[in-house]
N, C-alpha and C positions, 0 to 999 in steps of 0.2 A: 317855815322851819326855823327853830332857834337855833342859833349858836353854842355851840358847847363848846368844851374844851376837851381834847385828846386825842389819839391819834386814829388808825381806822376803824380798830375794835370800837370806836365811840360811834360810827353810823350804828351799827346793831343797838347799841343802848340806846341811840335817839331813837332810832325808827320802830323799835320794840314799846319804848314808852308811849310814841305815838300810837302803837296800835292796840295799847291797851288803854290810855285815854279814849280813843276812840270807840273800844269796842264796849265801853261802858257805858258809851253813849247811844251805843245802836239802837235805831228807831227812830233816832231824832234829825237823821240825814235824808234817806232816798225820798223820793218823793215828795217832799214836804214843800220847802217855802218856793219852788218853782213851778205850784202847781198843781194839779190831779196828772196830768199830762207826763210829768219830771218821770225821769227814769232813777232808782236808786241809786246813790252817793253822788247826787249835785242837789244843792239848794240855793237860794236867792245870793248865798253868801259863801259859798266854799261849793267843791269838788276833792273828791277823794279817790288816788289813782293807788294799786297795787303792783309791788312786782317781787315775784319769786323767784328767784336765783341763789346760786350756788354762794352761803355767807362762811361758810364750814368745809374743809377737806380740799382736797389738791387745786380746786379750781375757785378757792374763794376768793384768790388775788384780782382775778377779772370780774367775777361777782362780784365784790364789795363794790368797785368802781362801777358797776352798772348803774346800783343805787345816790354812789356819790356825785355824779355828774349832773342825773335828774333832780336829784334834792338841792346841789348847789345851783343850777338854774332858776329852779321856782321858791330857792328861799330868797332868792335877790329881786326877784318880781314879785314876792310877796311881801318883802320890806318895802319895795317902793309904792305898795296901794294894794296888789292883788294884779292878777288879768282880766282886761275888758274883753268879755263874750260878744257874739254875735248877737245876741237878744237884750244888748243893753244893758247887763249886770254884770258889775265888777266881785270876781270873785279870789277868795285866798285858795291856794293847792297845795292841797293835803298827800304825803306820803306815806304809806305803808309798805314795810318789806316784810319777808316771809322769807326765811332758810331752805331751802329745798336739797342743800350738800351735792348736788346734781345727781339726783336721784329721783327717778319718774315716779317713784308712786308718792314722794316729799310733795312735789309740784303740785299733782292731783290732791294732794290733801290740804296741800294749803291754798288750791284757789275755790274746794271746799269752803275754808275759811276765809277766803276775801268776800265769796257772797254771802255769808254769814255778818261781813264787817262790814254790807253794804258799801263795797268798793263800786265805785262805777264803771272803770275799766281797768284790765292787766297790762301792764307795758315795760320794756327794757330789759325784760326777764332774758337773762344766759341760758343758753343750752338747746341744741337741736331735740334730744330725747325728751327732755324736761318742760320742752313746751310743747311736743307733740303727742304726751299724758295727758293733758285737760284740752288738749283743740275740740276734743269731738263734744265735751261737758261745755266749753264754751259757747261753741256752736248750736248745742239744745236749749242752753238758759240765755243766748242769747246777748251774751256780756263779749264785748270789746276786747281781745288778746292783740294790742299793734304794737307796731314800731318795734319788734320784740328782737332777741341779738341771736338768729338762728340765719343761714345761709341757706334755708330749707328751702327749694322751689313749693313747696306746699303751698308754706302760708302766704303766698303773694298769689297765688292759683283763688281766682275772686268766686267760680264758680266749687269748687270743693270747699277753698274756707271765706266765708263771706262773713265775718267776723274777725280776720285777722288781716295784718300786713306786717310784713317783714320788714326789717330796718338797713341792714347791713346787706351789699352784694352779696349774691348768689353765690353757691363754691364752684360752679360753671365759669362766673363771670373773672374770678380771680387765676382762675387755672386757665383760663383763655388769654387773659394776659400776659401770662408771663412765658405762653407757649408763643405769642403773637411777639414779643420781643425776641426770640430764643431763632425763629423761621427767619425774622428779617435779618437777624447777623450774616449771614451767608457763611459761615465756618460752619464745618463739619463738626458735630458734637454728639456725644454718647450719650445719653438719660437713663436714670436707673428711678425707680420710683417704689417710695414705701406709701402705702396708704391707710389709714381706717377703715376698718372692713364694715362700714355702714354705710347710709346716704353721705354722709360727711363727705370720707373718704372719695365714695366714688363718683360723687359733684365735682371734685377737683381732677380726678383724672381724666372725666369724660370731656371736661372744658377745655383741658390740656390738650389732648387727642385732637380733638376738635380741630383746634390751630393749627397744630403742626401738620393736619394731615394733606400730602401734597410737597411738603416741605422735606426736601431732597437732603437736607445736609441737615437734619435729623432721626437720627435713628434709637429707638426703646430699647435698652440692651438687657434690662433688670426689671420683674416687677417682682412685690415683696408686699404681705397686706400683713397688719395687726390686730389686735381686740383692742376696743377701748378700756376694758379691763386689765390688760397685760402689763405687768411691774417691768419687763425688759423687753427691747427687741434688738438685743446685740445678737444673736445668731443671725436676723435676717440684714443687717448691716453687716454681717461678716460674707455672707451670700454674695447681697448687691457690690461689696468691693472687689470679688473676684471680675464684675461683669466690664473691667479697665472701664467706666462710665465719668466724664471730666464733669457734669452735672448730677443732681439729685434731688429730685422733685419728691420733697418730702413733706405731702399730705396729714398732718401729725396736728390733732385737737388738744394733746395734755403734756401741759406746761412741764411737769419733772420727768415724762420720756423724752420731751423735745432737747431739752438741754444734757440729758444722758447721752440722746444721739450723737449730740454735739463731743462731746466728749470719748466716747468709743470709738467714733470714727477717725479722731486723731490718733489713738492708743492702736489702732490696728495700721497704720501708714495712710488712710484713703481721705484726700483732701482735697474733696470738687469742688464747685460753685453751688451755693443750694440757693433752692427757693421755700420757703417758709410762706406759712398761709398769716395773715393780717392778724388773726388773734393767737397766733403765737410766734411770735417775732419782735416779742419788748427788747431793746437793745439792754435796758438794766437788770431785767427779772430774769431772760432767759441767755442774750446772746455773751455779756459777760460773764454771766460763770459759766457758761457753755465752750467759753474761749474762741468764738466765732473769729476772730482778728485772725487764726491761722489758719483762716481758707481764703482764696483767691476772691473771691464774691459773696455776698446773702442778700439774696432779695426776696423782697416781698410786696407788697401790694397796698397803699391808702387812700384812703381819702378826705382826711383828718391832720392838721399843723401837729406837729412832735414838738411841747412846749421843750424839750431838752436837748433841741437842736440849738445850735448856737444861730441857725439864720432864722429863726421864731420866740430870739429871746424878748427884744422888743418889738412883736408883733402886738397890737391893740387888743386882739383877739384874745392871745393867748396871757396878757397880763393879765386882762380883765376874768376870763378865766377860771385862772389861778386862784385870782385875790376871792373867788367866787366859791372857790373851791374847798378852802377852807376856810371861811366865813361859813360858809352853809352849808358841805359838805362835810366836812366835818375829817379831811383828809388835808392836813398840814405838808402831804412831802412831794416830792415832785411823779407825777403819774408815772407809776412801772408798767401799765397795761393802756393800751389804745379807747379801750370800753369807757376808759373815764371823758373821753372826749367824743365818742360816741352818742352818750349816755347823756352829756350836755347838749348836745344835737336833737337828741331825740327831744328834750325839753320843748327847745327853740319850734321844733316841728307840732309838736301839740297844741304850742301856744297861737300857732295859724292856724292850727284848725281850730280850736277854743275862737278864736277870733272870729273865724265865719261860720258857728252852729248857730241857726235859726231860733232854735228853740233845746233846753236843757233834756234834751233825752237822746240814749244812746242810737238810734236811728238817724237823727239831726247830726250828731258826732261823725256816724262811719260817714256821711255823704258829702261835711265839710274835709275830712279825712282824705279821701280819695281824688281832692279836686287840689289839690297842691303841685305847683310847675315851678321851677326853675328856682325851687328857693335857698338861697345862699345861704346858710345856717351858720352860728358864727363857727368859724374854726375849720372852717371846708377849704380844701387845695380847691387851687385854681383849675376849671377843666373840672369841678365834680360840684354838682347841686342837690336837691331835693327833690323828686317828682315820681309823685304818687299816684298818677293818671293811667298809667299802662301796665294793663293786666297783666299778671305772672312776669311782673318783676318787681323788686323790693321797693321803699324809698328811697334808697342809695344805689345804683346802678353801677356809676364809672367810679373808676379806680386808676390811680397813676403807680406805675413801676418804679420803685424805687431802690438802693443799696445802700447796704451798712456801710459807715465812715470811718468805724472804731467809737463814733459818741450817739450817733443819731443816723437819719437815714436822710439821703438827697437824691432828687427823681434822677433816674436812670433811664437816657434817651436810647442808648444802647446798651445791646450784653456786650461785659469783658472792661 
């Protein structure tokens, strides 16, 4: 990946350029110089990965980072040689992205068009709906959907999607956390809880539940669901604040209702403790203009160094990074969304697999894929790895508790 110059809007114009150099080339990738054998988009000399997500509309701020993190990974491994494969060939890694505005039928049309681009595999793509439009097309042709940024227990289910794995914890696994910290406080506390009325939403409640249940000095005093479509949910915040509830486990996918929340629930008097789910909980994008600083707590869930913390300013990881980030990413400012650190993870994870496929086809790929243990990715808290070995869970599993400081977020050994 080259270097350009500008700010985020300039991944779209790289990645757009790339996929029209590329797609003028088609023919001259899958199958070729690796082979009879080679599976479409690898040759003796390059691989070419796609991913479709959200670059356009309310969610392209975690979108664009999905793609800047992967491109700023392997344009820095691609300046220095390429990646050594398992078969002996050093190869350059090609990216293509694809807009999908997070819109399922965008998704389906443009992974349409990555087999058309002779992409070899999908990956890092945002959005639960938006990747679960092409699983089943994936699934019939046979093409690679991993590492993808969905909390879906789907796609980590080996038997239903044997084709895919999911990147990021479950919304069980996050909502179990922060229920498992909430039970061991031993104070009495109210929960009132809004959700997404889809898997999303009720991934996180059911994890929550989970926890708490048993847990005596816990009590549900609110529940309250939304659409993902919905422009407000100040009525059902005006609902949940009658329910006197000192917490509020707020389930919530989209970035401009999450910080509305934020903000109406100050405007009405109701000032709990929340819990925010890990991809929406940017301290800069969402909890400052949200005015988070006047509730008692916000926590959330990671597993990932926040370069904008002051205790990961000189971290090695997170310089390196950085200087990674926009050099080949093509993103100059400091990451407003988690995906961008993510997104370089999932890199890091390919590039193990890349390392142990036997042979260039996408078979060789899911089998080095699935055999990854304990691996430290750069940029991962301590207490959380990579391991892609156990069925119906993602590559990312644990997650550490953390809370907002006013700048950044520091693990949270206790509530309160």
């Amino acid at each position: 990946m080259r270097k350009k110059p500008g700010g985020v809007l300039g991944i779209v114009a790289v990645t757009a350029a790339v996929a029209l150099s590329l797609s003028g080339c088609r023919g001259d990738s899958g199958g070729q110089g690796g082979g009879s054998a080679s599976s479409p988009g690898i040759t003796d000399s390059a691989i070419t990965l796609g991913i479709t997500t959200p670059l356009s509309g309310a969610t392209a701020g975690p979108g664009k980072c999905t793609v800047a993190g992967v491109s700023a990974y392997f344009g820095a491994a691609n300046a220095a040689g390429g990646v050594k494969f398992g078969d002996g060939k050093t190869r350059t890694v090609n990216i293509k992205s694809y807009d999908d505005a997070y819109d399922p039928q965008k998704s389906l049309a443009n992974f349409q068009q990555m087999v058309s681009d002779n992409v070899f595999a999908a990956t890092a793509g945002l959005g639960t709906p938006t990747n679960r439009a092409f699983r089943d097309a994936a699934i019939s042709q046979k093409v690679p959907q991993v590492l993808v940024m969905t909390g879906d227990p789907l796609f980590s289910d080996r038997k239903q999607s044997p084709w895919q794995l999911g990147f990021v914890p479950v919304y069980q696994n996050e909502g179990a956390a922060f229920g498992k910290l909430l039970a061991k406080s031993g104070a009495q506390h109210k929960v009132a809880i809004l959700s997404q009325n889809d898997d999303y939403g009720k991934g996180y409640v059911s994890g929550f539940k989970e926890a708490i249940q048993g847990a005596s000095n816990i009590s549900v005093v609110g529940e309250q669901t939304y659409e993902a479509t919905d422009t407000s949910v100040d009525a059902q915040l005006t609902q949940l604040a009658s329910s006197g509830a000192d917490v509020f486990f707020n389930a919530m996918s989209i970035t401009p209702l999450t910080i509305a929340a934020l903000q109406k629930a100050q405007q009405i008097g109701w000032k709990p403790s929340w819990f925010l789910p890990s991809n929406t909980s940017s301290p800069t994008a969402i909890l400052e203009p949200g005015g988070a600083s006047a509730y008692p707590g916000i926590y959330s869930v990671s597993f990932a160094k926040a370069p904008q913390s002051p205790a990961f300013a000189k971290d090695p990881d997170v310089v390196k990074f950085l200087d990674e980030l926009k050099k080949y990413g093509n993103y100059p400012d400091m990451p407003a969304f988690p995906h961008c650190m993510w997104s370089y993870m999932v890199g890091a994870t390919l590039e193990k697999a890349f390392q142990n496929m036997k042979e260039p086809t996408r078979d060789s790929f899911m089998t080095a894929l699935r055999d990854i243990k304990d691996l430290k990715a750069p940029l991962m808290l301590e207490g959380t790895s990579v391991n892609t070995t156990v069925d119906g869970q993602p590559a990312v599993s644990s997650v550490v508790v953390q809370k907002y400081n006013g700048k950044g977020y520091a693990t949270a050994e206790n509530f309160g």
